[in-house]
C-alpha positions in Angstrom: -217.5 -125.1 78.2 -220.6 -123.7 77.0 -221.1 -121.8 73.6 -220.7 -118.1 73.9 -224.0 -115.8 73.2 -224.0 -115.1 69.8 -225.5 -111.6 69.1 -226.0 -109.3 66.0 -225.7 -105.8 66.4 -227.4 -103.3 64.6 -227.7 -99.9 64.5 -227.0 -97.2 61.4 -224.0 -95.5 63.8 -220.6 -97.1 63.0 -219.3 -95.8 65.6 -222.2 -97.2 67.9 -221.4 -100.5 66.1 -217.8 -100.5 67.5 -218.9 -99.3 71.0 -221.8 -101.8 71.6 -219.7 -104.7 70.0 -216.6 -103.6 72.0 -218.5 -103.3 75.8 -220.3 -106.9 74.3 -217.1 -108.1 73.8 -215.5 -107.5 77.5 -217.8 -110.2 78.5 -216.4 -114.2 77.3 -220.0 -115.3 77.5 -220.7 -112.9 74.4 -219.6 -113.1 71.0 -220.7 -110.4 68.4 -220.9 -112.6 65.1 -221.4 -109.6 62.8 -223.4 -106.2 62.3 -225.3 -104.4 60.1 -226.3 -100.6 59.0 -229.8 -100.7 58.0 -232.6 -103.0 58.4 -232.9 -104.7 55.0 -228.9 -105.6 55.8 -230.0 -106.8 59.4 -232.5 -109.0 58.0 -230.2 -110.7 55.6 -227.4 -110.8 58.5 -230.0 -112.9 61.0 -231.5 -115.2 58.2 -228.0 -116.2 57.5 -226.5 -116.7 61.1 -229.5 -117.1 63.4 -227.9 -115.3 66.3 -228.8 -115.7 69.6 -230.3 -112.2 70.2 -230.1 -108.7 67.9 -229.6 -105.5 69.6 -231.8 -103.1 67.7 -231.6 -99.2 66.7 -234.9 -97.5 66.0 -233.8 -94.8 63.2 -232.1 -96.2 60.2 -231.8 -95.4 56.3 -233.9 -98.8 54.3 -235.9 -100.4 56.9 -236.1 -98.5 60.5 -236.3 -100.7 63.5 -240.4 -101.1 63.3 -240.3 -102.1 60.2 -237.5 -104.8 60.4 -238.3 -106.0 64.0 -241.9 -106.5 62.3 -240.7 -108.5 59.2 -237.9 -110.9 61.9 -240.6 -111.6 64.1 -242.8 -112.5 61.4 -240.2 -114.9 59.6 -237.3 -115.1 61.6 -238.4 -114.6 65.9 -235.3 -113.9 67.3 -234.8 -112.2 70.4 -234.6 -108.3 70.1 -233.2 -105.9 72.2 -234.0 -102.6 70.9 -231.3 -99.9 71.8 -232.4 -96.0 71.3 -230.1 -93.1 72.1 -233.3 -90.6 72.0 -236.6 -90.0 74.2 -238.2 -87.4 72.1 -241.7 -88.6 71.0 -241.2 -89.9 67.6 -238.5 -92.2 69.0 -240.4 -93.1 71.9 -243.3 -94.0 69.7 -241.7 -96.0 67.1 -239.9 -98.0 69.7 -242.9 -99.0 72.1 -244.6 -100.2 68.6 -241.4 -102.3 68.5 -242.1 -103.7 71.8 -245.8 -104.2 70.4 -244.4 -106.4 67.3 -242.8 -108.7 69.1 -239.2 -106.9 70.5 -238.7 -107.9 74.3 -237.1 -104.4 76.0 -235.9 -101.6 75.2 -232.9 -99.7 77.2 -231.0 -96.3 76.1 -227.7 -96.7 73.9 -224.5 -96.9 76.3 -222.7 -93.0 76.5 -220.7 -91.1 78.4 -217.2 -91.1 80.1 -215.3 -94.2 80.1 -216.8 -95.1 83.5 -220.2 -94.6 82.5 -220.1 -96.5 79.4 -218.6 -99.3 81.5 -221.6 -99.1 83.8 -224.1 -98.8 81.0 -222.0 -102.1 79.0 -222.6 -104.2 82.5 -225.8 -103.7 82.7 -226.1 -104.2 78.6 -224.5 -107.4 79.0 -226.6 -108.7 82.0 -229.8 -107.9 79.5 -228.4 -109.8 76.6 -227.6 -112.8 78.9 -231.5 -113.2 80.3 -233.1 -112.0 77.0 -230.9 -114.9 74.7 -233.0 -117.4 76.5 -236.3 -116.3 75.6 -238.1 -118.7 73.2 -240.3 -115.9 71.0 -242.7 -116.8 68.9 -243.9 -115.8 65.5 -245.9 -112.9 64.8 -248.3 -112.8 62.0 -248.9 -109.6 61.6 -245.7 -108.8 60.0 -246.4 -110.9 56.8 -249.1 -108.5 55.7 -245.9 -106.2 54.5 -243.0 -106.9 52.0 -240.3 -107.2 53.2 -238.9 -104.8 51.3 -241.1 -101.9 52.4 -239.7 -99.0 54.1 -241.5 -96.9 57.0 -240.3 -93.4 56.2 -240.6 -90.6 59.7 -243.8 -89.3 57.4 -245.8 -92.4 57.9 -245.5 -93.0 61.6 -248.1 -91.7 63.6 -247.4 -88.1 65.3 -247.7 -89.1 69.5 -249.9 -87.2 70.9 -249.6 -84.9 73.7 -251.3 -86.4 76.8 -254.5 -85.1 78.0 -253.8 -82.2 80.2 -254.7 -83.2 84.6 -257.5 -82.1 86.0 -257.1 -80.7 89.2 -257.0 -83.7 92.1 -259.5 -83.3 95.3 -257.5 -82.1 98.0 -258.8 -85.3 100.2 -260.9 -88.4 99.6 -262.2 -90.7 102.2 -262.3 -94.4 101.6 -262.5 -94.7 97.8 -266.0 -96.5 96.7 -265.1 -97.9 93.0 -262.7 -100.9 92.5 -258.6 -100.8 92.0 -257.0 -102.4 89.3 -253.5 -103.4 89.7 -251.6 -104.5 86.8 -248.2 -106.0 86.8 -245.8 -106.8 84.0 -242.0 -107.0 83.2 -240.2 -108.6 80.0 -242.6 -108.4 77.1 -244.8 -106.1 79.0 -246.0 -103.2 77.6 -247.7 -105.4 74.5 -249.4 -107.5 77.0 -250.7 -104.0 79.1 -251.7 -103.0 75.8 -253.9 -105.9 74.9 -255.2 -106.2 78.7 -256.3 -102.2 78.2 -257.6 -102.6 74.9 -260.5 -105.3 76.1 -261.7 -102.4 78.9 -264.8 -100.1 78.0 -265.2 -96.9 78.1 -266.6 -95.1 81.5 -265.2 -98.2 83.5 -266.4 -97.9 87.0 -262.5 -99.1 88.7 -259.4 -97.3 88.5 -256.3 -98.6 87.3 -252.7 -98.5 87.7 -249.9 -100.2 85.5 -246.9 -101.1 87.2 -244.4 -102.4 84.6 -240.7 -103.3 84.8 -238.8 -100.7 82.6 -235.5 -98.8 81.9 -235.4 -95.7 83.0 -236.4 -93.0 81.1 -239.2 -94.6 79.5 -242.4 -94.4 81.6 -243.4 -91.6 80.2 -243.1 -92.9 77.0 -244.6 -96.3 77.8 -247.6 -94.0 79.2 -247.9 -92.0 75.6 -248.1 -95.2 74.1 -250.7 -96.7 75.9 -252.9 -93.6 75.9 -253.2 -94.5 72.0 -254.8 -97.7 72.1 -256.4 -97.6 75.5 -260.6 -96.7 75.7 -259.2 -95.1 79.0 -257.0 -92.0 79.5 -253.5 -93.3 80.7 -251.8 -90.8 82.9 -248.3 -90.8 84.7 -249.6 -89.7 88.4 -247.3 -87.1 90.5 -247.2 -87.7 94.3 -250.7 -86.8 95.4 -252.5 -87.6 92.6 -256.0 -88.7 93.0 -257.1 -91.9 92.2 -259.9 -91.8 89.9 -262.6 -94.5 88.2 -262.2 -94.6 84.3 -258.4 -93.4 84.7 -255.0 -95.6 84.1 -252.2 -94.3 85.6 -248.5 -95.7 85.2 -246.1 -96.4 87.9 -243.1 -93.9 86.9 -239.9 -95.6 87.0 -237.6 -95.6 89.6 -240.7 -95.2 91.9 -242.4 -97.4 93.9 -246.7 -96.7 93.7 -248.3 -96.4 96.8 -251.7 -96.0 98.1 -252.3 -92.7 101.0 -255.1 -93.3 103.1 -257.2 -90.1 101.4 -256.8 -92.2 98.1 -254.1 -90.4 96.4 -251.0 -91.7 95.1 -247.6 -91.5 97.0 -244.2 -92.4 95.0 -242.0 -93.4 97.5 -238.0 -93.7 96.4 -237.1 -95.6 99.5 -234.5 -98.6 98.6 -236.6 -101.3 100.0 -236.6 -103.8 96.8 -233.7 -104.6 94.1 -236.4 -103.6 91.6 -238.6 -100.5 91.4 -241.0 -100.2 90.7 -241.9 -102.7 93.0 -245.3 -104.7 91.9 -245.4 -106.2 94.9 -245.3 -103.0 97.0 -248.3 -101.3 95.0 -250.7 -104.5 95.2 -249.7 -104.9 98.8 -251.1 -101.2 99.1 -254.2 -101.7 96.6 -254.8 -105.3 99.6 -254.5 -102.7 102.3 -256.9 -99.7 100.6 -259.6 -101.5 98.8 -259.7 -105.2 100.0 -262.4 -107.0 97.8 -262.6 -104.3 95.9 -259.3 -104.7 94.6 -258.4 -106.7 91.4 -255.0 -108.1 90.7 -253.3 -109.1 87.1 -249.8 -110.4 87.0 -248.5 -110.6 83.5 -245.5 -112.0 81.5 -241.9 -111.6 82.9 -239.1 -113.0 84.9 -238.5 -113.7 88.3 -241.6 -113.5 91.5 -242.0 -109.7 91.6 -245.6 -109.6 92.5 -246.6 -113.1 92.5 -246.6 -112.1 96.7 -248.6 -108.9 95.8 -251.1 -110.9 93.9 -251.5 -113.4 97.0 -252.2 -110.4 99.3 -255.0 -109.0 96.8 -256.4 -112.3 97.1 -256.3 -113.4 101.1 -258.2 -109.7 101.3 -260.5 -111.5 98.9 -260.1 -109.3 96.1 -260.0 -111.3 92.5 -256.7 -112.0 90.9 -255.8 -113.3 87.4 -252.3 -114.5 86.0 -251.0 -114.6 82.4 -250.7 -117.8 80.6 -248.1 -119.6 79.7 -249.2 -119.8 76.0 -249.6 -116.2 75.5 -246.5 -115.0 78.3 -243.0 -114.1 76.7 -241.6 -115.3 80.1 -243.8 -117.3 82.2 -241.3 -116.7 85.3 -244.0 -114.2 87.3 -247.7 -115.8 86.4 -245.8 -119.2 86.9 -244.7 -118.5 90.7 -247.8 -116.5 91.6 -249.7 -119.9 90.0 -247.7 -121.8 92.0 -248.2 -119.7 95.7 -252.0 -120.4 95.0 -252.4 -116.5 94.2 -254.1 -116.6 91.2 -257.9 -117.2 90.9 -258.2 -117.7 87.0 -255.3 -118.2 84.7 -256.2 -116.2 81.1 -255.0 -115.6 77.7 -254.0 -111.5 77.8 -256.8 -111.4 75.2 -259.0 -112.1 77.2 -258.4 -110.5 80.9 -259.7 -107.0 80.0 -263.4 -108.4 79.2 -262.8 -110.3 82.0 -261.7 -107.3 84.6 -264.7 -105.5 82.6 -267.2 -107.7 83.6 -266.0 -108.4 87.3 -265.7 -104.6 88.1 -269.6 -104.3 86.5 -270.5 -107.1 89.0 -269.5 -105.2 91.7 -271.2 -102.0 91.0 -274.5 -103.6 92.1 -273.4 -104.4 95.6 -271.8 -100.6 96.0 -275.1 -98.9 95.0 -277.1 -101.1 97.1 -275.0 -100.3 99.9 -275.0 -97.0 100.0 
């Protein structure tokens, strides 16, 4: 018989203790092998056990869960789930820079009536079992901190209130610039992030982000973004025009679509298991732009738009997947790879200079044309 998971829980709640060990617990493949209040006692905990995967709180009194997931993933990678029981900004914030130091996902804290917390302990349980077998790697950037240090609410970066829509055209005929479709699940939002980052200013393509998250946390995963992006980073309502020098974020629980005046249309229909779909929204992007349409497929599990990819590409549009050195799950990139949908396999590093200079080689051809 197999070894049971072995997971350390922490969070500064002892009563959240007891309810995340006890739904953990209902499941024989899980065993919680101990838990701590405060980060400085959860790095101690994991140096001396080496679980299999930590659930995470983001507020605690010592070390809050920035600051440790920063110092484990620089000397200790272990697999972190982080666990928050708030959406307000300063939450959402410190947990997305979690995601960006090396934690894999974040989902809200179980609650509710019995039957809920039942539902939310499933669904806990399912995450620890897929997340346990990522292999993560070390991150430096940790080590240029003590491990002592403490990040007190004062020192964390107030998030900023995204930049107020302007008003979308009523209609648009065939859009003229380039469409950037980005795709992403498990260790996600730090790859978006370093794809964004290595796009300029004024980019002449628009771009949407379709990532794999809980929900609740698009919007927050959009705030985020809109700090280290050159580009604004929006989350689009249904009609929403698409626009060149904009990123806009699938909202979750959504699927992004493509209306044939260029807006955006969020359809809810229960077509695929998950939503959003990437698939779906670079099938759309094939459809709309054809060789003006660019597709990334990034880190995460399973084939979710390794078909949408392939579409982009038989519309000759250019596609480029993740690779496996730089991928926290190589599941995605790998089977788009593997379907012959990927033109050029790149570092995350380096596929937003790359995007950059593709979408600046097209401009050309457009102006001439018109």
């Amino acid at each position: 018989m197999s070894q049971p998971i072995r997971v350390v829980v922490v969070d500064d709640s002892a009563l959240a203790r007891s309810i995340i060990t006890d739904l953990l617990e209902r499941d024989s493949a899980i065993q919680v092998v101990g838990s701590a209040g405060d980060g400085r006692a959860a790095i101690a905990l994991v140096q001396e056990l080496r679980p299999d995967i930590v659930t995470m709180d983001v507020r605690m009194p010592v070390m809050d869960g920035l600051a440790t997931t920063e110092y484990l993933m620089a000397y200790c990678p272990t697999p972190i789930l982080v666990l928050t029981a708030s959406l307000a900004s300063h939450d959402v914030d410190i947990t997305f820079k979690m995601l960006g130091a090396g934690a894999l996902e974040v989902l809200e804290k179980p609650g509710g009536s019995p039957a809920d917390l039942a539902r939310a302990g499933r669904a806990l349980s399912r995450r620890i079992k897929v997340l346990a077998r990522v292999k993560v790697v070390t991150h430096l950037r940790g080590r240029r901190k003590p491990p002592s240090a403490t990040l007190p609410p004062a020192a964390a970066p107030k998030l900023a209130t995204l930049p107020s829509e302007p008003a979308p055209p009523t209609s648009l005929e065939t859009p003229a610039f380039p469409l950037i479709v980005i795709g992403a699940s498990t260790g996600g939002p730090r790859a978006v992030s370093q794809v964004l980052a290595g796009l300029p200013r004024g980019l002449g393509a628009a771009v949407l982000v379709v990532q794999h998250i809980a929900a609740g946390f698009s919007a927050g995963l959009a705030e985020w973004l809109a700090h280290t992006s050159p580009l604004p980073v929006r989350l689009p309502h249904e009609g929403y025009a698409l626009r060149p020098g904009e990123v806009l974020v699938a909202p979750d629980q959504a699927d992004l679509l493509i209306a044939a005046d260029g807006t955006v249309h969020l359809s809810a229909n229960p077509l695929l298991l998950q939503r959003p779909s990437i698939d779906i929204s670079m099938q759309a992007a094939a459809a709309m732009f054809g060789p003006r349409a660019l597709g990334v497929l990034l880190t995460g599990m399973g084939r979710d738009g390794a078909y949408g990819l392939l579409a982009i590409k038989r519309a000759g549009g250019h596609t480029i997947a993740q690779d496996e050195t730089t991928s926290t799950i190589f599941g995605m990139p790998r089977a788009a790879i593997h379907l012959g949908a990927a033109c050029e396999v790149l570092p995350a590093t380096e596929i937003g200079a790359r995007l950059a200079a593709l979408v600046h080689a097209m401009q050309p051809a457009e102006r001439g044309a018109r």
